[in-house]
Every structure is written in C-alpha cells, then in structure tokens.
Backbone as a ProteinNet text record, in pm:
[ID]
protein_1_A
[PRIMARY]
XXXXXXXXXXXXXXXXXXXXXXXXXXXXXXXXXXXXXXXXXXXXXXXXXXXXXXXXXXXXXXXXXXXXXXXXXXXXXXXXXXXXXXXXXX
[TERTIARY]
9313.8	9420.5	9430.9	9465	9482.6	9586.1	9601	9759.4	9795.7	9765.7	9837.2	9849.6	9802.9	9824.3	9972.1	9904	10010.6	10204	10157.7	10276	10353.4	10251.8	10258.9	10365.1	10302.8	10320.2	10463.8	10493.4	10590.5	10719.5	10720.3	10773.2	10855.1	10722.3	10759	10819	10781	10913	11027.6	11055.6	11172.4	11306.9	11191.1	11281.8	11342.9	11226.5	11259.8	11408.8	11396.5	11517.1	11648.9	11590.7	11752.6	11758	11743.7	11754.9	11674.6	11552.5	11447	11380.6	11406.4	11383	11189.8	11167.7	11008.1	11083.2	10989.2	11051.5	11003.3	11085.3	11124.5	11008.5	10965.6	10810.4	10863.8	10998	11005.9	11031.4	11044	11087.3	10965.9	10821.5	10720.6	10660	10738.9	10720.2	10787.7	10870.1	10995.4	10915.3	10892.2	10800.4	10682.9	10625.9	10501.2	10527.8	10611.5	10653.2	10677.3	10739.9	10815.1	10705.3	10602.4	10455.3	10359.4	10365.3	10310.1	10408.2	10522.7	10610.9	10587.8	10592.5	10556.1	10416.7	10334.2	10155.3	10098.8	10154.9	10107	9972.6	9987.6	9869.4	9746.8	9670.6	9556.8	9612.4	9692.8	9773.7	9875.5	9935.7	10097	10054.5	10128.5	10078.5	10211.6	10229.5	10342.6	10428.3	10544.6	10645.7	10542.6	10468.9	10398.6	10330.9	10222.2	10157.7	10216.4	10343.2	10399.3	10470.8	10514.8	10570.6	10434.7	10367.3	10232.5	10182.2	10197.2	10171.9	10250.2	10343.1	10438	10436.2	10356.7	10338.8	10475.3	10540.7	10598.1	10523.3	10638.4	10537.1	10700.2	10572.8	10699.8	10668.2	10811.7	10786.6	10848.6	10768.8	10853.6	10890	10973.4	11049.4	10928.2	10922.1	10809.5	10707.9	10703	10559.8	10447.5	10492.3	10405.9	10486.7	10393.9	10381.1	10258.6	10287.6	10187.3	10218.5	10069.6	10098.9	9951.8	9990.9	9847.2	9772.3	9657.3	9636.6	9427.1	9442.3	9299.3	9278.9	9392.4	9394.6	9392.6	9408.5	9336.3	9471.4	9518.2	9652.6	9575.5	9651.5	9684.4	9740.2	9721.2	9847.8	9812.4	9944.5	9962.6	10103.3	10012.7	10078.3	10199.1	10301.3	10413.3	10406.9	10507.2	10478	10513.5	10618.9	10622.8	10522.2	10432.8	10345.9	10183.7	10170.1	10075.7	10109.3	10204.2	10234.2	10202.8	10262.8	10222.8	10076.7	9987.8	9851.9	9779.3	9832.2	9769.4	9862.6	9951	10012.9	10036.3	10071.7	10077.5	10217.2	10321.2	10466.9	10502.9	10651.7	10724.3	10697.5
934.9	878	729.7	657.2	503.4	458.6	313.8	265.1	324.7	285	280.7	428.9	542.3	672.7	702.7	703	694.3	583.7	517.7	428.9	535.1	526.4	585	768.4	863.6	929.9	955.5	893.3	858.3	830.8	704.7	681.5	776.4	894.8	979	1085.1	1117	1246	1170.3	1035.2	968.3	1008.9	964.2	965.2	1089.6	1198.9	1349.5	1383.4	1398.8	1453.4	1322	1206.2	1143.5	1217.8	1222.5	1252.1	1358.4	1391.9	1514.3	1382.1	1246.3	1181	1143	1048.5	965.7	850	758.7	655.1	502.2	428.3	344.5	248	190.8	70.4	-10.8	-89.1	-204.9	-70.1	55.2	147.7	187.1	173.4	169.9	32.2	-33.6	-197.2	-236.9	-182.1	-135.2	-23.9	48.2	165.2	90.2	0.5	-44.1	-190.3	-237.6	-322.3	-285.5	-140.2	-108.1	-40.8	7.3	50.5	-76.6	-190.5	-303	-374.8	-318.1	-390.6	-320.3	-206.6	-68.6	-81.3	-66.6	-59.3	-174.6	-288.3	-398.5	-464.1	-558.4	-630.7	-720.5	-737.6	-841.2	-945	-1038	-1127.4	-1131.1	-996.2	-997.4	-831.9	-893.1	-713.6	-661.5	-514.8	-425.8	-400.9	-339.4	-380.8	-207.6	-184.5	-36	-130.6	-243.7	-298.1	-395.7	-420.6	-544.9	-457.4	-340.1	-271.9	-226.9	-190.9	-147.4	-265.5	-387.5	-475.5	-530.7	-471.9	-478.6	-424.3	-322.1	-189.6	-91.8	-119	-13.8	158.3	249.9	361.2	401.9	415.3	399.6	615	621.2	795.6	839.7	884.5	961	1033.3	1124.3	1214.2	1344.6	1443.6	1535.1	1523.8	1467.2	1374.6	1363.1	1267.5	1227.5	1055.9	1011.2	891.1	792.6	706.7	582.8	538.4	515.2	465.5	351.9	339	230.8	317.3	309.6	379.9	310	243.4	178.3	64.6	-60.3	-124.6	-43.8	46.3	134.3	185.1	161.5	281.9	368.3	470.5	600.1	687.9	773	844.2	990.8	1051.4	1177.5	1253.1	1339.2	1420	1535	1517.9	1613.2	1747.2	1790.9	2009.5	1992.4	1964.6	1999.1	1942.2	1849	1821.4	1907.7	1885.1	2052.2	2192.2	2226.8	2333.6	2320.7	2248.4	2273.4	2251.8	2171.7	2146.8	2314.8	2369.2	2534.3	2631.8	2592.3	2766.8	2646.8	2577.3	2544.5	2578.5	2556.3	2615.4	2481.4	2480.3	2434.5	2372.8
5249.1	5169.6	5206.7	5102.3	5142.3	5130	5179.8	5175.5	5074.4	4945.3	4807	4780.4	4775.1	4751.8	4913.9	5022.2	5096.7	5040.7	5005.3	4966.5	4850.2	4767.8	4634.5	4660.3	4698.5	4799.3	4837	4951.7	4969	4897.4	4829.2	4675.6	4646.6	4594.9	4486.8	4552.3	4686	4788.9	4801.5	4828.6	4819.8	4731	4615.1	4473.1	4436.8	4440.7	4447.7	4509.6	4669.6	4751	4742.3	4646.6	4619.1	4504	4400.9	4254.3	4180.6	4253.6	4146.4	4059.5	4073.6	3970.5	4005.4	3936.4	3962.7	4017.4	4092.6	4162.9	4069.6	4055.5	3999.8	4058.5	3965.5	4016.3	4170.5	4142.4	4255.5	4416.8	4348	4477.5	4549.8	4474.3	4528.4	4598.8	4548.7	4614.6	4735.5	4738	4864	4952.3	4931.4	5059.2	5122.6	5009.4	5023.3	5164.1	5136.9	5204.3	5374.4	5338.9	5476.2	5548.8	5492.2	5517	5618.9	5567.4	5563.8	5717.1	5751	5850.1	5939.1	5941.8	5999.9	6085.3	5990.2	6091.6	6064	5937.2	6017.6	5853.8	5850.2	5760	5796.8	5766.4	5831.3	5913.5	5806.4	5863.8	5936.5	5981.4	6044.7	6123.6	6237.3	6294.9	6245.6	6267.3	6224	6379	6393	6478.1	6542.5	6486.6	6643.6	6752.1	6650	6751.2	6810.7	6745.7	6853.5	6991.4	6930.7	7041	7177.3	7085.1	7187.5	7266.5	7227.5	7321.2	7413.7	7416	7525.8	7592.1	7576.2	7681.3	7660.4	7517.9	7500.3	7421.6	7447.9	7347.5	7240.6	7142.8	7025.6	6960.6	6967.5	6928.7	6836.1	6741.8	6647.6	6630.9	6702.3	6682	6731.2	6666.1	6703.2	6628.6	6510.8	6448.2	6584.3	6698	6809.3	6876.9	6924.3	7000.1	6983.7	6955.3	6988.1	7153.7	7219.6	7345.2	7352.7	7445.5	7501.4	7625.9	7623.9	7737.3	7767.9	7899.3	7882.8	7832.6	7727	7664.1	7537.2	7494.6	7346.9	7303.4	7182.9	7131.5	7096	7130.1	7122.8	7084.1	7047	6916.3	6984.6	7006.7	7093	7019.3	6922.7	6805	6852.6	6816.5	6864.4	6800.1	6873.8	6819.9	6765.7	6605.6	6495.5	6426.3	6461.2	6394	6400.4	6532.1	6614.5	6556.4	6518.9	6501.4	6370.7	6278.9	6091	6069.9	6172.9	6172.7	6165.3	6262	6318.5	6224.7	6169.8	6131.7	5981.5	5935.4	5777.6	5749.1	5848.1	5810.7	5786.1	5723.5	5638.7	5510.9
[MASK]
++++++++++++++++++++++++++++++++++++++++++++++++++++++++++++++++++++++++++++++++++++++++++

C-alpha cells in the first residue's frame, strides 16, 4: 500500500465512524498532511524521527513502539496488534 491509498484509506474510515458519509476531498488533504507530519517527507523529517533522534521511543498504544536500537529504528509491534496479525479478530 502507498502513501496515497494509505491516506486515501484512512480518509474514508474517518468519514465513515463520523457520519457513514465518503470523505470530503480537502479531508483527504487534511489526513494526507497529518500523514506527512507524522513519518515525515523527503524534505522535512516527521515528529517519529525527530523523536527517535533524541533517543526517544514513541508508542502507540498496543499498535507497538518505534525505538532506536544500534543507531537503526525499530518498530516493536504491540499485542493488539500481534494478536489480530495471528487470530484476524476484530
């Protein structure tokens, strides 16, 4: 999947659990943005890798963790995310 399907994606579960509706063009321009602040563009890193270069670790909840480890980020996947990987629940 790529940015734009990921953006896209997104968007459209947004729009859904506000309204059931489709998401409005500038609302895909708005995800797309916060996507882009998030992990970051050629030109601008995103606030994971600014955090990761601090030697912080940034966690999402049970999704997982970004860490640094070796100089290298790292991404260390949490049990609700482990778990829907192996059993396909929710």
């Amino acid at each position: 999947m790529d940015k734009w399907k990921l953006t896209e994606m997104t968007a459209r579960r947004l729009a859904e659990r506000a309204d059931g509706g489709k998401p409005a063009d500038d609302e895909v321009g708005r995800v797309g943005r916060i996507v882009d602040t998030l992990f970051g563009t050629v030109e601008h890193a995103g606030t994971i890798a600014e955090t990761l270069r601090a030697q912080e670790t940034v966690t999402l909840g049970s999704f997982g963790s970004f860490h640094v480890a070796d100089g290298t980020a790292t991404f260390r996947p949490g049990k609700a995310l482990t778990e829907y990987l192996r059993h396909g629940t929710g």
